[in-house]
N, C-alpha and C positions, 0 to 999 in steps of 0.2 A: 563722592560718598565718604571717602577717608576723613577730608575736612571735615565735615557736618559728626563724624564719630571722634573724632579731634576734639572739636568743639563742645560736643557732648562731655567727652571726659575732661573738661578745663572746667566747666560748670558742674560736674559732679563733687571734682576736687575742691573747687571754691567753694559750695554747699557743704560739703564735709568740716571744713575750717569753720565756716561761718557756726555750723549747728555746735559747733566741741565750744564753740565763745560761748556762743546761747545757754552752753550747758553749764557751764563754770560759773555763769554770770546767773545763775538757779531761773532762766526765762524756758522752763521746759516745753511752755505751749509752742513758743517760735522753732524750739528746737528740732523739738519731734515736728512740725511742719514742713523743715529742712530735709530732716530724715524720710520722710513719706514722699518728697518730690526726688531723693537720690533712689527711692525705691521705683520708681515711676520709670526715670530716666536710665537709670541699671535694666528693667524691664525691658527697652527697645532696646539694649545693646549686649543683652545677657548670650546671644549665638557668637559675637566678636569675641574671639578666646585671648586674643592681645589687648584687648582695651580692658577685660574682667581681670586681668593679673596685675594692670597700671591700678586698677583698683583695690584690688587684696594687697597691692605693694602699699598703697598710701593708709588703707585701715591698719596694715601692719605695723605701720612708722606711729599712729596715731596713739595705737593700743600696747604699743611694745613696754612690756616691764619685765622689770630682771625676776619677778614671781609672777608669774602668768597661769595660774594653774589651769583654763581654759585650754592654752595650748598644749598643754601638758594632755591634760583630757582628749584632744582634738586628736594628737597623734597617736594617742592608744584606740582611736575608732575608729569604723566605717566610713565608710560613706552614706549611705543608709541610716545610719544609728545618729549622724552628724546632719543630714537632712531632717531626719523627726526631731532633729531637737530644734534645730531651726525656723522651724512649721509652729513644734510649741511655743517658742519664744513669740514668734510674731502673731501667734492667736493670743495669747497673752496682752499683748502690746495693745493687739485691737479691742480686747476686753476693758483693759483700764481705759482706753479712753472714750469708749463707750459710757465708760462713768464717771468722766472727766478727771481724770486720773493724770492729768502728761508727765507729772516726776513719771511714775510705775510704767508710763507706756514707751515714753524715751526712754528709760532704764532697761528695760525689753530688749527693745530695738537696739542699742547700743552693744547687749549682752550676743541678739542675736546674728550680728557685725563679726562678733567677735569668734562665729563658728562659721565663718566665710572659707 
C-alpha cells in the first residue's frame, strides 16, 4: 500500500513539473489537463497526511517568491476563510473552462495551489 502511495506521489510530482513547462511554454489546454489529473490523484490520497505535506512541500518550492503576497494573506487566515477561497478559485477555474477559457482556468488552479 506505501509503494502504490509512493508511486502516486512520484507521478503527482512529475505532473506538477510537466504542467509549470506546459505553462511557461503558453500550452494552457495541456496544462490545466495536468493540473485536473494531480487534482484526481491528490483526491485518493488526500486522508495520507505525509504524502499531502511531500506535496505542499513541492508546490511550495514551485511557487516560492521573495513577494508572495498569497502567503502573506494565507497566514493571516483561517482555515475556513482559506478553504472558501479555495472552493472559489476552483469554481472559477471550472467556469472558464466551460467556456474554453484554459489561460483563466490553469490560472485558477494555479492561484488556488497556492492556498494549499
Amino acid at each position: 500500500m506505501e509503494n502504490t502511495h509512493n508511486e502516486i506521489l512520484l507521478k503527482i510530482i512529475s505532473l506538477i513539473k510537466s504542467s509549470e513547462n506546459k505553462y511557461k511554454e503558453k500550452n494552457f489546454k495541456e496544462s490545466l489537463e495536468d493540473k485536473l489529473e494531480i487534482k484526481s490523484l491528490i483526491s485518493k490520497l488526500s486522508s495520507n497526511k505525509e504524502i499531502m505535506d511531500k506535496y505542499k512541500k513541492e508546490l511550495s518550492k514551485l511557487y516560492s517568491s521573495k513577494f508572495d503576497l498569497i502567503k502573506d494573506h494565507k497566514m493571516r487566515i483561517d482555515d475556513q476563510k482559506r478553504m472558501k477561497i479555495i472552493n472559489l478559485l476552483e469554481r472559477k477555474s471550472q467556469k472558464k473552462l466551460s467556456h474554453k477559457d484554459y489561460e483563466g482556468a490553469v490560472k485558477a488552479l494555479r492561484r488556488s495551489e497556492k492556498y494549499q
